[in-house]
Legacy VTK file of the C-alpha trace (Angstrom):
# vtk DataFile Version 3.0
C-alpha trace
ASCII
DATASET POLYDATA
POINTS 194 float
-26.147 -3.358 8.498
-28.359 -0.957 6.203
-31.519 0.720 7.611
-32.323 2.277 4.466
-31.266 2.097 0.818
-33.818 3.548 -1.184
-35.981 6.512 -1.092
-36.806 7.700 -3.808
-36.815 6.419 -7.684
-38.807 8.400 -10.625
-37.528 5.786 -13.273
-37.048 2.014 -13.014
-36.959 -0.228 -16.167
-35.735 -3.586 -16.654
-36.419 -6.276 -18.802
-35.956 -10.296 -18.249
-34.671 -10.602 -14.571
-33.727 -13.834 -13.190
-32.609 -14.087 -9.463
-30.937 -18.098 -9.725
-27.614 -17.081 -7.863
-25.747 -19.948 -10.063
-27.053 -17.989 -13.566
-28.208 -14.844 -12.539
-29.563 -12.391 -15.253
-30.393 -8.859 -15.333
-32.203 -7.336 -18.707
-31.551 -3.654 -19.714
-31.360 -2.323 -16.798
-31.851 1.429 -16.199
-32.544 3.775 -13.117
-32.772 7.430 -13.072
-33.186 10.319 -10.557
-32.842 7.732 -7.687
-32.436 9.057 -4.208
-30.672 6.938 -1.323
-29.518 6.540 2.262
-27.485 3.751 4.127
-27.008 3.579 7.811
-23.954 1.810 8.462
-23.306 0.342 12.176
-21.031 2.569 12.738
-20.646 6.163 11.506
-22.702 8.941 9.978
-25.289 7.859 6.953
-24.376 8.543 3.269
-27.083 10.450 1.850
-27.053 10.366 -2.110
-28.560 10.651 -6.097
-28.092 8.607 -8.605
-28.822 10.476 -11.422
-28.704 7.798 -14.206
-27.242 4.292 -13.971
-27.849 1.736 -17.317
-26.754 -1.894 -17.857
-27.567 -3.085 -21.485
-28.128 -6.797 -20.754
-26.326 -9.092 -18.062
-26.279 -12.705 -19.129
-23.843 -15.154 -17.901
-20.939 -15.693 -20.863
-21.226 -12.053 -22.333
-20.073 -9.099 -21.681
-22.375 -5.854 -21.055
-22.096 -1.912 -21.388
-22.366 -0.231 -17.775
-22.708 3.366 -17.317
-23.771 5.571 -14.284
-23.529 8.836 -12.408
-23.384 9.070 -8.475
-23.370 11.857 -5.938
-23.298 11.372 -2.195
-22.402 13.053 1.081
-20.357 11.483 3.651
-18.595 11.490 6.658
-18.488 13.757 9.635
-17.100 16.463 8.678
-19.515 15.825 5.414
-17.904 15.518 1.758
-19.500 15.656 -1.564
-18.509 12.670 -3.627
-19.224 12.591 -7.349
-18.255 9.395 -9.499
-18.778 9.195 -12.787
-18.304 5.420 -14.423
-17.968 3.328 -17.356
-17.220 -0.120 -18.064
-17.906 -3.174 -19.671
-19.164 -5.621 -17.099
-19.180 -9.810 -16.935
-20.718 -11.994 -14.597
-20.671 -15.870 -14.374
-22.438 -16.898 -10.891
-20.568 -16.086 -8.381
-17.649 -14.108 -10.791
-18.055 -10.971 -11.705
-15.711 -8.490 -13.497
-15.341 -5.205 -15.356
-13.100 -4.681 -17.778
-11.966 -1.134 -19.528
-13.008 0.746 -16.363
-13.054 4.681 -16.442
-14.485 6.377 -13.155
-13.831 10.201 -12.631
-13.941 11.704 -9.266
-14.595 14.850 -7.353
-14.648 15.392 -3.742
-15.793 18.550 -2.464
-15.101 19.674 1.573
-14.372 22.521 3.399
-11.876 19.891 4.969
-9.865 19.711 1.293
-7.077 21.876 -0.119
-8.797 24.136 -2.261
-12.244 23.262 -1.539
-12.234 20.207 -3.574
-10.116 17.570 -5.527
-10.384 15.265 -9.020
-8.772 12.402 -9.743
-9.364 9.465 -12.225
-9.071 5.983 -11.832
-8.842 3.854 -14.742
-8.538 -0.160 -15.139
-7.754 -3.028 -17.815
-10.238 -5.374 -15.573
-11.065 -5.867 -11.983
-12.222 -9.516 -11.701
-14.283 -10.681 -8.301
-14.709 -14.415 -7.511
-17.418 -14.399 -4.568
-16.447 -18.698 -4.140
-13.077 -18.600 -3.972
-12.951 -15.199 -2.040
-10.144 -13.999 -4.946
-9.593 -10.265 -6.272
-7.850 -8.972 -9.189
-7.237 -5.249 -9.611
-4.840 -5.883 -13.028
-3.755 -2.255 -14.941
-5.032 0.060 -13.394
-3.613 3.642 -13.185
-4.610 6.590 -11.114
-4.611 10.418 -11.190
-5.012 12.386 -8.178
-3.253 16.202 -7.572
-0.976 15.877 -10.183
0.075 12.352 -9.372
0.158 9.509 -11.643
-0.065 5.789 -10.186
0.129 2.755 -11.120
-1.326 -0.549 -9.252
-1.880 -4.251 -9.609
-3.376 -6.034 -6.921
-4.782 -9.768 -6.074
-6.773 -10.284 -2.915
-7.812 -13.716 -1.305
-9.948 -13.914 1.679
-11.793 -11.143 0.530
-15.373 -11.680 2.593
-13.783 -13.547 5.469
-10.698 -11.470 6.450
-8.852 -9.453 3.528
-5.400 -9.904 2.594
-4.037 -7.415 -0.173
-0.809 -7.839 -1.902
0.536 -6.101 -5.284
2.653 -3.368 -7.288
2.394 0.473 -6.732
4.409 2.528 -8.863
4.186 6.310 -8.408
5.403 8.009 -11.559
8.108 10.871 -11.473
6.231 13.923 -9.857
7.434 18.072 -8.673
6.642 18.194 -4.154
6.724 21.423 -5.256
3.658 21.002 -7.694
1.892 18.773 -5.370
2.042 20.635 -2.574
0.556 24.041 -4.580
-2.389 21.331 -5.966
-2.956 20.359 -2.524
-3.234 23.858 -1.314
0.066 23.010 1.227
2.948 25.808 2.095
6.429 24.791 0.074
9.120 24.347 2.010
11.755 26.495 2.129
14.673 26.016 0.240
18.384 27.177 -0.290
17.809 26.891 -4.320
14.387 28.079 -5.180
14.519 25.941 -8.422
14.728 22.928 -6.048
LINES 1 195
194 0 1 2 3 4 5 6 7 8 9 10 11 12 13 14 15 16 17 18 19 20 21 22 23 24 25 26 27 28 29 30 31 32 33 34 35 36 37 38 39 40 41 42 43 44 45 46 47 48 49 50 51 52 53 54 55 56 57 58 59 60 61 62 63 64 65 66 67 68 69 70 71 72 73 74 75 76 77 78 79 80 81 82 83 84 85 86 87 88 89 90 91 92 93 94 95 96 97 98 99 100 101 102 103 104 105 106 107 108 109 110 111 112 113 114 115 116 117 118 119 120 121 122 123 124 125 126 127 128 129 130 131 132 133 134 135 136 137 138 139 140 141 142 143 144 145 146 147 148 149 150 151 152 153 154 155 156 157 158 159 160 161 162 163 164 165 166 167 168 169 170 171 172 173 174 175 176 177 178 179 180 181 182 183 184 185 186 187 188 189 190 191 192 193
């Protein structure tokens, strides 16, 4: 349930827009300095910006450039969130996808080790298939506090009750180099080296 999602935009332009949910279409798209707030049914609102967001053209059978910037607090204690995305985007009626995704993050608390953490997610293709209820996360990897992960997932069910299955790999890592990112004490050891 959302009570608000827009409050302020100072730049809106599209072109050709066509709402037919079988074919929909969405002509260079672009928003800029937007301001938001959603009121979920439970929990604190997120307050945020969008500072730019652009879609070149969206037309069923071709692919599209997608670029964006977004900033929002949320939570209770609040945390900044800034995500910054690219990606090529598809979408066939009820399938949509994005392929070659790159999204940067940085969350900022007082809550956080060190004030604040960065971390990148990147992705061969995420596809979404609204009809069949279907998810496919397929090469993605992940950097977060000097940890490197990789992940495939599928998901069916998605809308009507989620069920999640796939491959996490973490890559070789130092505790003691993690814990130091994440602003932790190191445990004490016999060999310091350790």
């Amino acid at each position: 349930e959302i009570a608000r999602v827009a409050d302020r935009v100072i730049e809106l332009s599209s072109g050709k827009i066509v709402t037919d949910p079988k074919a929909p279409q969405i002509g260079r798209l672009r928003l800029q300095d937007a301001e938001f707030s959603i009121t979920p049914r439970d929990g604190a609102p997120i307050l945020g910006d969008i500072p730019n967001f652009e879609i070149d053209q969206l037309v069923p059978g071709q692919e599209s450039p997608l670029k964006g910037r977004l900033t929002a607090r949320v939570g209770e204690p609040a945390m900044d969130v800034d995500v910054d995305l690219s990606a090529r985007a598809r979408m066939d009626g009820a399938k949509f996808s994005l392929a070659d995704l790159v999204t940067k993050l940085k969350l900022t608390s007082n809550e956080l080790p060190g004030g604040s953490q960065s971390g990148e997610l990147i992705a061969d293709a995420i596809h979404v298939d609204q009809d069949a209820q279907t998810l496919s996360l397929e090469g993605a990897r992940a950097t977060f506090a000097g940890l490197n992960v990789a992940l495939q997932a599928k998901g069916t069910k998605i809308m009507d009750g989620p069920q999640l299955s796939g491959r996490l790999e973490v890559a070789e890592f130092s505790p003691r180099d993690l814990f130091k990112a994440l602003a932790m004490e190191t445990p004490v050891t016999a060999d310091k080296d350790v």
